[in-house]
C-alpha positions as CSV (number, residue, x, y, z in Angstrom):
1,X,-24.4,137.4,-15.2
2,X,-27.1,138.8,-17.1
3,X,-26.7,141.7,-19.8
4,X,-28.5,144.7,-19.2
5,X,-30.4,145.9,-21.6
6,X,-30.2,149.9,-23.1
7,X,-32.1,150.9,-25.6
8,X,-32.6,154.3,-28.3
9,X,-36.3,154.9,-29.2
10,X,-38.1,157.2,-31.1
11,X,-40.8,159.2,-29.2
12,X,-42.9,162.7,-29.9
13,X,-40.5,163.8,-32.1
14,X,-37.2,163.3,-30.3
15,X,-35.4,159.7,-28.9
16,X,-35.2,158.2,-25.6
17,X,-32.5,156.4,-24.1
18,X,-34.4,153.3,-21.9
19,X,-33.3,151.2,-19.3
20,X,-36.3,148.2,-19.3
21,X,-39.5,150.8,-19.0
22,X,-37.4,153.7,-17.7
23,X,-36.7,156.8,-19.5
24,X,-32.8,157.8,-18.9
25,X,-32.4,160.5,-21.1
26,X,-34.2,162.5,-23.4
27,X,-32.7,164.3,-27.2
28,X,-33.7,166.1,-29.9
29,X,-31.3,164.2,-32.2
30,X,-30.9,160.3,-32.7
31,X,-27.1,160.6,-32.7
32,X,-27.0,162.2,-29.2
33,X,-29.1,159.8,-27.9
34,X,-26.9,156.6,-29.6
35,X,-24.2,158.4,-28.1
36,X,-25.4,158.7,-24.3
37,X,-26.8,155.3,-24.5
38,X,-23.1,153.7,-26.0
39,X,-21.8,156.2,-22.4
40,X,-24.3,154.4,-20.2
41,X,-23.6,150.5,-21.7
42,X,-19.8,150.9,-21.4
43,X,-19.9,151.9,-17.8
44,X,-22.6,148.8,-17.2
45,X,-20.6,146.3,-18.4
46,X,-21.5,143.5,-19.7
47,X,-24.4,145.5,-21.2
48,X,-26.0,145.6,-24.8
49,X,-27.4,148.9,-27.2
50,X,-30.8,148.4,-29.0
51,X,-31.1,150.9,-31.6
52,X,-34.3,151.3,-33.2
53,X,-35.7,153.2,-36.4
54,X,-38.2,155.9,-37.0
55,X,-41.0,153.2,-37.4
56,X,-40.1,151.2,-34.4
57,X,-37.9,148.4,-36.1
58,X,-34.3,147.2,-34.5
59,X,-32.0,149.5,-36.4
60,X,-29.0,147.6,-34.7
61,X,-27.3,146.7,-31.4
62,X,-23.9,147.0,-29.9
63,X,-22.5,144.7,-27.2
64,X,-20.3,146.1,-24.5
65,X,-18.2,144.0,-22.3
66,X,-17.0,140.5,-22.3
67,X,-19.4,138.0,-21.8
68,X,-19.7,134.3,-22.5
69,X,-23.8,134.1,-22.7
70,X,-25.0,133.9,-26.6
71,X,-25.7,137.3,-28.2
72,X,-29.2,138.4,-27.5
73,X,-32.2,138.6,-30.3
């Protein structure tokens, strides 16, 4: 089974949780957003975080759930 993919990402200002192109959530701070994102990956398990920076770069990523597949890049 495939992991689904979540990520945090800067935009106008504020940060967007994604799921592939589509915008989940919208927040004025980047810790909201990590937050609402880690809500949504636990409940979609097996599921991974992408948290990116102000300039776009992969900040870090959580995995959620158990899952024999190699970690994603």
């Amino acid at each position: 089974m495939a992991r689904k993919v979540y990520w945090v990402s800067p935009i106008l200002g504020g940060w967007d949780v994604l799921n592939g192109t589509c915008v989940v959530s919208h927040h004025e701070r980047k810790r909201d957003a990590v937050s609402a994102g880690a809500r949504l990956a636990r409940m979609d398990l097996p599921s991974v975080l992408k948290i990116r920076r102000r300039d776009g770069s992969l900040e870090s990523r959580r995995l959620y759930g158990n899952d024999p597949l190699p970690r994603p890049d």
